[in-house]
RODO-2510 file (C-alpha; in nm, 4 decimals, decimal comma):
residues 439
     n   res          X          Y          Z
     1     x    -8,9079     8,0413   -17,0487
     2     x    -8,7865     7,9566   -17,4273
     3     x    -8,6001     7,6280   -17,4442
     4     x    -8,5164     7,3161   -17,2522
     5     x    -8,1702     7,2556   -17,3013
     6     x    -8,2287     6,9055   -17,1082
     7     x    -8,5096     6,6446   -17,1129
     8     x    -8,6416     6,4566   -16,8087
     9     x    -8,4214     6,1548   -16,7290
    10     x    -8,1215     6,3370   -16,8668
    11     x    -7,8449     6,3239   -16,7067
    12     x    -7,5869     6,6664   -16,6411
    13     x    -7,2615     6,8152   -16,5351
    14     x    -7,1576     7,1408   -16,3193
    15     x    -7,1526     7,4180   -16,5969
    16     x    -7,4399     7,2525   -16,8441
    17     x    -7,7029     7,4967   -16,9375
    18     x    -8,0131     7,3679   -16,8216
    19     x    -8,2494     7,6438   -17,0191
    20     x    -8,2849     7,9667   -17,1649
    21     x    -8,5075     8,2140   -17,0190
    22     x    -8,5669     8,5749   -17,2142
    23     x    -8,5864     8,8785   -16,9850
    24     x    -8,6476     9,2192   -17,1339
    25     x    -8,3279     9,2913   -17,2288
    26     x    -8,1844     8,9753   -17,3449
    27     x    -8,1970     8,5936   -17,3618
    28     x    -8,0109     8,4219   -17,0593
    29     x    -7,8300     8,0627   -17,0598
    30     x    -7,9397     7,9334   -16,7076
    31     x    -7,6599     7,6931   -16,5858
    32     x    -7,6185     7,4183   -16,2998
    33     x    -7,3191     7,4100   -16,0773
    34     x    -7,3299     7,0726   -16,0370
    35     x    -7,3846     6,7327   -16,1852
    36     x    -7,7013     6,5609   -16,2020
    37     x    -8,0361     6,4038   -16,3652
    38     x    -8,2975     6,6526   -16,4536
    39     x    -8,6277     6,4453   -16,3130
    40     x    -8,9029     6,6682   -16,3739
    41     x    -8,9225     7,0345   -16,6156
    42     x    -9,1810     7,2008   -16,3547
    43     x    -9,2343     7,5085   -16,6200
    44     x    -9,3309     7,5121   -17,0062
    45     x    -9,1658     7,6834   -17,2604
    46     x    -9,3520     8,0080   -17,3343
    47     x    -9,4631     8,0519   -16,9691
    48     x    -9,3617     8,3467   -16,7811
    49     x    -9,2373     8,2796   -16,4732
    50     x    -9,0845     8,4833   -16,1720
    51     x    -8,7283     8,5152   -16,0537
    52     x    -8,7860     8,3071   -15,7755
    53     x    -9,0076     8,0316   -15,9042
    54     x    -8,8402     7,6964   -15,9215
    55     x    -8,7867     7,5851   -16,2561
    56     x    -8,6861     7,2061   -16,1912
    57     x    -8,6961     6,9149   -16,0162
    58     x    -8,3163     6,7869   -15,9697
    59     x    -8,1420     6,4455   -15,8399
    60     x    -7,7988     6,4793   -15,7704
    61     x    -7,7477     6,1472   -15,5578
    62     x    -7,8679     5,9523   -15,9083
    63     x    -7,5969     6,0780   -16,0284
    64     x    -7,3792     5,9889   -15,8619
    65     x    -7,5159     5,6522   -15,8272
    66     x    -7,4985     5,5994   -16,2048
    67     x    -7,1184     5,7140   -16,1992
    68     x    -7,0624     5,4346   -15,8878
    69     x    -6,9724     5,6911   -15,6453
    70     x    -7,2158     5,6486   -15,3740
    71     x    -7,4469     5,3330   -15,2885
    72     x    -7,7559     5,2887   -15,4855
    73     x    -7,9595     5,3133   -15,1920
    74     x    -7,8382     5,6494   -15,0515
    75     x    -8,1041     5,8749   -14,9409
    76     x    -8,1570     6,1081   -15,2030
    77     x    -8,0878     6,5047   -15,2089
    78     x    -8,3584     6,6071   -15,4581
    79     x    -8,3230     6,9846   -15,4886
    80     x    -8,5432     7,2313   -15,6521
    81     x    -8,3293     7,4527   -15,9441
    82     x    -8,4499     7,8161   -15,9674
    83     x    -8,2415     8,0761   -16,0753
    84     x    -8,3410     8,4240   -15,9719
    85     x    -8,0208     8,5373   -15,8943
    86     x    -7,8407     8,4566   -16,1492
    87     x    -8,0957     8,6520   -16,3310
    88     x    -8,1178     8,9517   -16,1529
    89     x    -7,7107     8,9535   -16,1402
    90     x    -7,7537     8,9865   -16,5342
    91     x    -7,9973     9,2352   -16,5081
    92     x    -7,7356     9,4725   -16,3306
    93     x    -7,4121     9,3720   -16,6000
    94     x    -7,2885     9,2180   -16,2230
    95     x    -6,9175     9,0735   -16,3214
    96     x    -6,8996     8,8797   -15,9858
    97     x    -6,7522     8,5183   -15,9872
    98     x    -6,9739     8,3372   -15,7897
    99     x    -7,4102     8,3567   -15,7927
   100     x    -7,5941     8,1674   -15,5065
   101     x    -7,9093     8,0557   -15,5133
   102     x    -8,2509     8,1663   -15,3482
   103     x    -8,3617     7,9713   -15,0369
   104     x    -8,6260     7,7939   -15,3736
   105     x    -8,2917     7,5843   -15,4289
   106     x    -8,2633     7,4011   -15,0968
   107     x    -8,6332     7,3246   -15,0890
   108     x    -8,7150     6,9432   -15,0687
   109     x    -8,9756     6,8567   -15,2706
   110     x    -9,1194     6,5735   -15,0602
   111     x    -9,2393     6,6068   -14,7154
   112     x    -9,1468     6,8888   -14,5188
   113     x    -8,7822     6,8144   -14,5285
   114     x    -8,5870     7,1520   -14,5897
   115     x    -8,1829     7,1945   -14,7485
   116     x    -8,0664     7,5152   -14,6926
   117     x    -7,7899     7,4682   -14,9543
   118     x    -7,6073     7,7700   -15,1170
   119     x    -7,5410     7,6691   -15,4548
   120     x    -7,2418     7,8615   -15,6332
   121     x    -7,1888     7,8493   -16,0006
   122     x    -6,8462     7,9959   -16,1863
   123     x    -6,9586     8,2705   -16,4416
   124     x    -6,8532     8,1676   -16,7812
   125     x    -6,8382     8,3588   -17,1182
   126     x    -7,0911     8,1939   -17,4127
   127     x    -6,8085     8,1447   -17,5885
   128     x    -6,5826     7,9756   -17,2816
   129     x    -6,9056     7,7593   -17,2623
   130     x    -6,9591     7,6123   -17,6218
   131     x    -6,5844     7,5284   -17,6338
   132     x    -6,6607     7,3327   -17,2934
   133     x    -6,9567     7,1582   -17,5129
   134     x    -6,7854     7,0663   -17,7850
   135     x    -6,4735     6,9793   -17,6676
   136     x    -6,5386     6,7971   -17,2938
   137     x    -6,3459     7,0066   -17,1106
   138     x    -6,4595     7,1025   -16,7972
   139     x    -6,5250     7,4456   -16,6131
   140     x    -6,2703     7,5549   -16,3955
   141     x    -6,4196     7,7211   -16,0813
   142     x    -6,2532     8,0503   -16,1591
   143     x    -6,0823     8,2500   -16,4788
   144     x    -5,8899     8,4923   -16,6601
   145     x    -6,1545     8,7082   -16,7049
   146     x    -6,3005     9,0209   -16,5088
   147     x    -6,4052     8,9283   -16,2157
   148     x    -6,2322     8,5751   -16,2391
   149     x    -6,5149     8,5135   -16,5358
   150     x    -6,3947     8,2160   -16,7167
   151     x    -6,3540     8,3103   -17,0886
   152     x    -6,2434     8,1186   -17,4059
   153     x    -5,8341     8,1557   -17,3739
   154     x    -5,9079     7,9406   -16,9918
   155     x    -6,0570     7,6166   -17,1273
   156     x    -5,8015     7,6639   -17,4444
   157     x    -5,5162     7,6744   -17,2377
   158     x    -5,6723     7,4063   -17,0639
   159     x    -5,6923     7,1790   -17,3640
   160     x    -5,3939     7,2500   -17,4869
   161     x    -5,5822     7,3259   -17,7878
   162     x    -5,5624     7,5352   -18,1602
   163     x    -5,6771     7,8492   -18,0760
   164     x    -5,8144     7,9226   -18,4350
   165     x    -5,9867     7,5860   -18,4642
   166     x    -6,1761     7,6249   -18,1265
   167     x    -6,2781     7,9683   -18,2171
   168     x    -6,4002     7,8359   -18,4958
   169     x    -6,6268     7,5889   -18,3626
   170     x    -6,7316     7,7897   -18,0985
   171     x    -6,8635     8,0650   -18,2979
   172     x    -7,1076     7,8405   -18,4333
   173     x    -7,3778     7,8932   -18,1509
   174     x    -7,2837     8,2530   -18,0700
   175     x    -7,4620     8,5597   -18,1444
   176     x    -7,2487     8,8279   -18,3620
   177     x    -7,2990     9,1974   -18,3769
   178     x    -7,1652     9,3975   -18,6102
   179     x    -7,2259     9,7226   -18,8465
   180     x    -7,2762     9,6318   -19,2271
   181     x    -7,1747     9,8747   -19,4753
   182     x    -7,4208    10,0560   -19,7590
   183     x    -7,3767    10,2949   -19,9979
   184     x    -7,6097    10,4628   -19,7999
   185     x    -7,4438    10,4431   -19,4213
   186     x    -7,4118    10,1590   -19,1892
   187     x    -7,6773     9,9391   -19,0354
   188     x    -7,6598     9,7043   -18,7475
   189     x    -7,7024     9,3249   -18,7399
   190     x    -7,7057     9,0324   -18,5023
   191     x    -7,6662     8,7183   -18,6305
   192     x    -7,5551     8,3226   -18,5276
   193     x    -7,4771     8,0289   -18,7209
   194     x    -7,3775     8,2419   -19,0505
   195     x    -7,1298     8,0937   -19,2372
   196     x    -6,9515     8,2827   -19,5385
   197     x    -6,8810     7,9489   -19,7424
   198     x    -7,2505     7,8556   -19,6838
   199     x    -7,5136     7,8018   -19,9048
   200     x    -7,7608     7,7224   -19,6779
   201     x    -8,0699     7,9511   -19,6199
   202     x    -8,0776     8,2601   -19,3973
   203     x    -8,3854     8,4009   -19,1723
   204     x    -8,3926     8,7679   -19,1851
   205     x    -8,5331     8,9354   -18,9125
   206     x    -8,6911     9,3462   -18,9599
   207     x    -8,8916     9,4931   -18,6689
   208     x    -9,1363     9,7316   -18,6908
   209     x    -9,1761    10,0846   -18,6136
   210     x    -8,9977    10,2028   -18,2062
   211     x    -8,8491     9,8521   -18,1954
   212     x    -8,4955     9,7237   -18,2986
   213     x    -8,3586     9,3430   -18,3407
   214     x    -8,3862     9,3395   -17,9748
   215     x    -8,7608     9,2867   -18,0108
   216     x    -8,7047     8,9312   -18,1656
   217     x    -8,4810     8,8156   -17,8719
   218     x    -8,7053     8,5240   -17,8163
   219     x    -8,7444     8,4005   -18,1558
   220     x    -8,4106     8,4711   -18,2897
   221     x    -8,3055     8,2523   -17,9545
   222     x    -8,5029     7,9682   -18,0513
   223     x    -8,4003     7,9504   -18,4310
   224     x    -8,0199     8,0330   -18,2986
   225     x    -8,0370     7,7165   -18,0907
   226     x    -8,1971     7,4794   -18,3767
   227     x    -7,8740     7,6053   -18,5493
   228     x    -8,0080     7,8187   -18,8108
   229     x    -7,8636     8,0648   -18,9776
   230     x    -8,0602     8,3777   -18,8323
   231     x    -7,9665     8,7860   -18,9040
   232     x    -8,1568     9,0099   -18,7082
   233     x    -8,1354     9,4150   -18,8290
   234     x    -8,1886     9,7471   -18,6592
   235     x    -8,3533     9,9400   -18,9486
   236     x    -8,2796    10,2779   -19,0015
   237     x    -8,2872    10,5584   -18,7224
   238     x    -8,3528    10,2653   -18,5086
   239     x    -8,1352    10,1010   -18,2107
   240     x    -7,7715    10,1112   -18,2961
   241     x    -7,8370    10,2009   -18,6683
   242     x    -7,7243    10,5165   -18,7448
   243     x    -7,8913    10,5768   -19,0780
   244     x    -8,1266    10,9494   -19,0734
   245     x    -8,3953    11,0935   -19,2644
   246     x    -8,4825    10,8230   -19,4508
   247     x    -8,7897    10,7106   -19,6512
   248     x    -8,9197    10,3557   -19,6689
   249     x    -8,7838    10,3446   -19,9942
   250     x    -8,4388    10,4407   -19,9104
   251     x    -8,4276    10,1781   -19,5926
   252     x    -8,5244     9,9234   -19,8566
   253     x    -8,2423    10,0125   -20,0787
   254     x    -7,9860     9,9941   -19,7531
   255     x    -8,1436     9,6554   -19,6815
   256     x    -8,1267     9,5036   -20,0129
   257     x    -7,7218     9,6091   -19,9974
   258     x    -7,7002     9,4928   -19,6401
   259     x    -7,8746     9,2032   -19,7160
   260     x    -7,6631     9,1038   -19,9978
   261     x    -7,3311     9,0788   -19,7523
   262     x    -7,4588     8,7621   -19,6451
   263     x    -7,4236     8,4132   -19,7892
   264     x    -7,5266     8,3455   -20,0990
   265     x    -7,8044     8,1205   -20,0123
   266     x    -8,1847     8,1596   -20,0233
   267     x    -8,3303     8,3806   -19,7329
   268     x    -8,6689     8,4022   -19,5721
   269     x    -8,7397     8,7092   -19,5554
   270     x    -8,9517     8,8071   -19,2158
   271     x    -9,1030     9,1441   -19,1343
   272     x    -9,3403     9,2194   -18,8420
   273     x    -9,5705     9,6036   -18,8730
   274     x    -9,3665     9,8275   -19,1055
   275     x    -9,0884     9,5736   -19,1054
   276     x    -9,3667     9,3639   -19,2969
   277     x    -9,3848     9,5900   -19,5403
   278     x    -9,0473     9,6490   -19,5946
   279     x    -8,9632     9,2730   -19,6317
   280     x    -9,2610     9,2724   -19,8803
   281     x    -9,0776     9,5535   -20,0795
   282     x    -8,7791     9,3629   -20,0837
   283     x    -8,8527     9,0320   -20,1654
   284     x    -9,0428     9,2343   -20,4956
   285     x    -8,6869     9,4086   -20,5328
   286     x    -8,3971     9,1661   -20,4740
   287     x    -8,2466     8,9513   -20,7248
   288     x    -8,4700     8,6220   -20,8780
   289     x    -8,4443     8,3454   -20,6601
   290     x    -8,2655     8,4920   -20,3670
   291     x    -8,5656     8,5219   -20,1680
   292     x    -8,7428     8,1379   -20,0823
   293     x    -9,0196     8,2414   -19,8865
   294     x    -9,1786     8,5940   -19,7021
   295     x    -9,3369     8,5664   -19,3216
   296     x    -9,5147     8,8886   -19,2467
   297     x    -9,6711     8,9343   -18,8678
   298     x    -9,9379     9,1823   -18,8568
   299     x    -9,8325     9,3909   -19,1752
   300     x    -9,8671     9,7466   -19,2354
   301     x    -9,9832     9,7734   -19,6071
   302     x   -10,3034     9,5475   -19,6178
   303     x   -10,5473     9,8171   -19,5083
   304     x   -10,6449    10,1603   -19,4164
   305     x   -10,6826    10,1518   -19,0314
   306     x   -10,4127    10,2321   -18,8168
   307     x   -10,3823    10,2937   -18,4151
   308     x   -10,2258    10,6521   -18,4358
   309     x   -10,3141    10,7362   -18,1065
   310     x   -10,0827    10,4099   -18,0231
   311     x    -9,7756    10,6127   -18,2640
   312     x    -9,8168    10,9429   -18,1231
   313     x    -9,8687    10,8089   -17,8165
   314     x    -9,5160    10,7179   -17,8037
   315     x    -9,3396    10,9864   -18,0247
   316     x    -9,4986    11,2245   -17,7573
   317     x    -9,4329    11,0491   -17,4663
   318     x    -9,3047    11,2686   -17,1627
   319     x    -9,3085    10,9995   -16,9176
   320     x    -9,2127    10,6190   -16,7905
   321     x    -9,5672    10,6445   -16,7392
   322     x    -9,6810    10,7289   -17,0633
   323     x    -9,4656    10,4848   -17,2700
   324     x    -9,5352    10,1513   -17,0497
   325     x    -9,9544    10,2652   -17,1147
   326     x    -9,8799    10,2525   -17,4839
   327     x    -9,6222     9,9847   -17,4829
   328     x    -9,9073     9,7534   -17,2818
   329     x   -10,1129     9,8065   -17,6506
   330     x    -9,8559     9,5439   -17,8147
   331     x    -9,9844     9,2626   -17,6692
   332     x   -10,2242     9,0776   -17,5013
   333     x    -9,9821     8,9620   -17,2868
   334     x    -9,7310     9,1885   -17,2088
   335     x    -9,3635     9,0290   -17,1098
   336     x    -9,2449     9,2060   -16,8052
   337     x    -9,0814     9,5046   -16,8431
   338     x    -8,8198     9,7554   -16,6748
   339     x    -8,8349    10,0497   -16,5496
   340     x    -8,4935    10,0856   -16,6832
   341     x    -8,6339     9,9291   -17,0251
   342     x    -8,9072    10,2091   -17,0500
   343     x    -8,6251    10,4769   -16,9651
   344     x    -8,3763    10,3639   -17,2492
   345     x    -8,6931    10,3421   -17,4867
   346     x    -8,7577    10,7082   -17,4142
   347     x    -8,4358    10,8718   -17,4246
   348     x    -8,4293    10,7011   -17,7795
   349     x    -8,7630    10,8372   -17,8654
   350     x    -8,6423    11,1328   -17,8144
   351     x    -8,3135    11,1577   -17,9318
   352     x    -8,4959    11,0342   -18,2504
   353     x    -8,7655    11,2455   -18,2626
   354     x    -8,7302    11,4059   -18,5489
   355     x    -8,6528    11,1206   -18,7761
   356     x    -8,9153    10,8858   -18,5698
   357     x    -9,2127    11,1393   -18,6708
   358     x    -9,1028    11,1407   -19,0579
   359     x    -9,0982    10,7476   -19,0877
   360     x    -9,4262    10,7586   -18,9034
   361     x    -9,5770    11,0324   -19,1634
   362     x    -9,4855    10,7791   -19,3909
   363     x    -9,6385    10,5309   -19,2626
   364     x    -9,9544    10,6837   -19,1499
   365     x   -10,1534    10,9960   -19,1085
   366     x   -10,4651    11,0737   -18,9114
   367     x   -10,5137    10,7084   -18,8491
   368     x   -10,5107    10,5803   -19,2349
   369     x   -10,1980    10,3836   -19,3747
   370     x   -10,0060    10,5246   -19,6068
   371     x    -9,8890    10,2340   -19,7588
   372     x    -9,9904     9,9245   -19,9971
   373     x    -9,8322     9,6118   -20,0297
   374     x   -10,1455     9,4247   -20,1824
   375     x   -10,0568     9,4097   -20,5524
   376     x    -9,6591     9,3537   -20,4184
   377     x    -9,7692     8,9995   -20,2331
   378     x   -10,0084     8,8959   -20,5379
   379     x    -9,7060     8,9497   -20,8150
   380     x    -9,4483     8,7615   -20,6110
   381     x    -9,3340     8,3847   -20,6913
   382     x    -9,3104     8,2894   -20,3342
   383     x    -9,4446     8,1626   -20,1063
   384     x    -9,6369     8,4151   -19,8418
   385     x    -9,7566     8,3260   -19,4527
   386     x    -9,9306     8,5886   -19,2635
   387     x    -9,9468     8,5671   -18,8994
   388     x   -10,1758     8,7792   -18,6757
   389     x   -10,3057     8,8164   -18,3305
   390     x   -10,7144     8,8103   -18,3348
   391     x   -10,7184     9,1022   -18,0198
   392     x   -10,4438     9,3664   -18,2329
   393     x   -10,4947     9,6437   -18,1207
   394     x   -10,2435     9,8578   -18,3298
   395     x   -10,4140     9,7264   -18,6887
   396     x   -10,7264     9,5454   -18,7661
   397     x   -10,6556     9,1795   -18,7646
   398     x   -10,8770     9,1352   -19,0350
   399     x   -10,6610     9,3098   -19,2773
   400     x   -10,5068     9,0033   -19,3222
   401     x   -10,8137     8,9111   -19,5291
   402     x   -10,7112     9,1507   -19,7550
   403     x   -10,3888     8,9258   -19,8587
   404     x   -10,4163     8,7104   -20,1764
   405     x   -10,5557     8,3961   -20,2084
   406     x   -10,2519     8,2152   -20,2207
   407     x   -10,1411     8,3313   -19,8854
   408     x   -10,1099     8,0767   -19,5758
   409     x   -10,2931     8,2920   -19,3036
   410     x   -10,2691     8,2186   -18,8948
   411     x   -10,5271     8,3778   -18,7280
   412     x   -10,4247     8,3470   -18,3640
   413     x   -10,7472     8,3914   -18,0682
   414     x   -10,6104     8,5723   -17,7517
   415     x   -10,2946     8,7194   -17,9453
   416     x   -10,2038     9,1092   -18,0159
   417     x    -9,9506     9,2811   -18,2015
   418     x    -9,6931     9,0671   -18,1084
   419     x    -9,6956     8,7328   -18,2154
   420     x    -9,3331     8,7008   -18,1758
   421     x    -9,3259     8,7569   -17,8608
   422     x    -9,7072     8,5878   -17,7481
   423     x    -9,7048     8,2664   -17,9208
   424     x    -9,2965     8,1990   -18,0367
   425     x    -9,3427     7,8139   -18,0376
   426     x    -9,5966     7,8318   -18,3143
   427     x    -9,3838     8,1426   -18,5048
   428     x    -9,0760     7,9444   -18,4727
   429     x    -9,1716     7,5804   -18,5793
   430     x    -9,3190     7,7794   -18,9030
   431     x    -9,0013     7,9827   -18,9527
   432     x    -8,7946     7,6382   -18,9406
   433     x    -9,0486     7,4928   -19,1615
   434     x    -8,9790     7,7854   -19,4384
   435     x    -8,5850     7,7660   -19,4086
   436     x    -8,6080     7,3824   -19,4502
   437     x    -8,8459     7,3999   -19,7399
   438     x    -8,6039     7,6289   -19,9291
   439     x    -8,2907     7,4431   -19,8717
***
């Protein structure tokens, strides 16, 4: 669970997104096919829950009493909103028009009373759905699209709208994916709420070693929805980046050139393992006073120590087996993961290999860093925050001692490698902090 998208008391119609939950592949708008008041939010954000746990208390009948449709002292329908189907229908790409519920959704929630009610939503595209949001226009049951998915030409056509306006305004809230140009190949990036004839700051988002911008689904969620301007990047040999045999000091060059496609405002620059080091090495390298502020979660460069039986661990993995016993190293508390997750990690492991094992000789060997970023974070005019997770097991939380005085350090109790992923809220609220700060 990641973000409310409603408070209690507030009232709803068929096709709102409620929340956002993040699965291992992706982050998931959870809609209602109906109108309503959400009463009571019966999970927190950061919990993990399971596909068939309700997630909310809902009155419909209150509704509908507030609208003047039924009499105010109808018997009320109060239904409990889950939505594992709709999440395990994402899980499998599934194209189909309509999702029912579990047998969670017709639970009463007082007494022993039971509704066995089927509750159908129409699948809409993001976009279909923030042109619904900002213009009023409602749903349709069925569309245009595969399937009879309802996509953004529908509710246009609907309106009787400009298509290039509502684009426009839709694109606002959506994630983008493209492949930025270098000098030295292209690199992918994600990003939402970027705006070319912006000035406004920029959170940059670089992964660490095995991972790709996937690995900040939850955060980059989060900031996406406060409507900041977020890129996430797939470094080098990584994900859908293309870029081979590369040193650190060449993926720093392509990032610097990648970095300066976007707008020309300030950018936090964010790095988590060897992505921490990177963004360290850039904020030293790019031009004065493009860079407002550095984040770094659990750094390589402040120490010696190192977890190589956690990297070759992975580069020679042979099995599901073998990469979900490494992979449960991150973090203190794992997310849930896929069997079809650990496969696709694999097959890019190895497809990799070679150009996996000479980032990771450059990172470490025989279990000592091969990297320094020390006297980089005490020259630089910026504004520093370290966070990291007091039970890492991948490097020595109390490298983060080693930072200069100046630095702002978080020292999180029950947290691992991941902070992203283990505490968000906290990561987040800082991130938004930063961007604020600098604008």
């Amino acid at each position: 669970m990641i973000a409310w998208r409603k408070s209690e008391g507030e009232s709803f119609l068929a096709g709102d997104v409620l929340l956002e939950v993040e699965t291992d592949k992706a982050i998931v708008e959870v809609p209602v096919s109906y109108d309503g008041v959400l009463k009571e939010q019966l999970v927190h954000i950061d919990q993990m829950i399971e596909f068939d746990q309700p997630l909310a208390m809902v009155d419909v009948d209150a509704f509908m009493v507030q609208k003047g449709t039924v009499d105010s002292d109808q018997t009320t329908a109060e239904k409990v909103a889950g939505v594992s189907s709709q999440i395990a229908s994402i899980r499998r790409g599934s194209e189909g028009t309509l999702f029912t519920g579990t047998s969670e959704i017709g639970k009463a929630v007082s007494g022993d009373e039971q509704y066995n009610t089927l509750i159908a939503r129409t699948l809409a595209s993001p976009a279909a759905r923030s042109f619904a949001k900002a213009s009023g226009v409602r749903i349709p049951p069925s569309g245009s699209g595969v399937g009879g998915r309802v996509v953004l030409r529908d509710l246009e056509r609907i309106a009787g709208a400009s298509h290039t306006e509502h684009r426009r305004v839709a694109a606002t809230s959506i994630a983008q994916e493209r492949m930025v140009s270098t000098a030295l190949g292209e690199m992918f990036m994600r990003s939402v709420n970027i705006s070319e004839s912006s000035s406004s700051t920029t959170i940059v988002l670089l992964h660490g070693i095995f991972g790709n911008a996937d690995t900040w689904a939850g955060i980059f969620g989060r900031l996406g929805s406060a409507g900041q301007a977020v890129a996430a990047f797939d470094l080098p040999a990584h994900g859908r980046s293309p870029l081979s045999g590369m040193s650190i000091a060449n993926m720093t060059t392509a990032l610097k050139e990648a970095i300066s496609r976007l707008p020309s405002g300030p950018k936090v620059l964010v790095g988590h393992s060897l992505g921490g080091a990177i963004a360290a090495l850039l904020a030293q390298q790019m031009p004065k006073g493009s860079v407002s502020s550095l984040v770094l979660l659990a750094p390589a460069g402040l120490g010696t120590e190192i977890n190589q039986g956690f990297i070759d661990g992975l580069l020679n993995s042979g099995s599901e087996i073998v990469v979900r016993r490494e992979l449960a190293k991150l973090a203190n508390q794992l997310p849930a993961i896929s069997d079809e997750f650990l496969s696709n990690l694999m097959s890019k492991i190895q497809s990799g290999e070679k150009d996996l094992r000479f980032m990771a000789r450059e990172l470490c060997q025989d279990g000592v860093q091969q990297i320094d970023i020390r006297g980089v974070l005490e020259e630089l005019p910026v504004p520093v925050t370290v966070f990291w997770g007091r039970q890492d097991q991948i490097i020595p939380w109390r490298h983060a001692l080693n930072a200069p005085a100046k630095t702002a350090l978080h020292l999180i109790a029950g947290v691992g490698h991941m902070p992203q992923w283990e505490c968000q809220g906290l990561v987040g609220d800082r991130l938004l902090q930063a961007a604020l700060i600098s604008s």
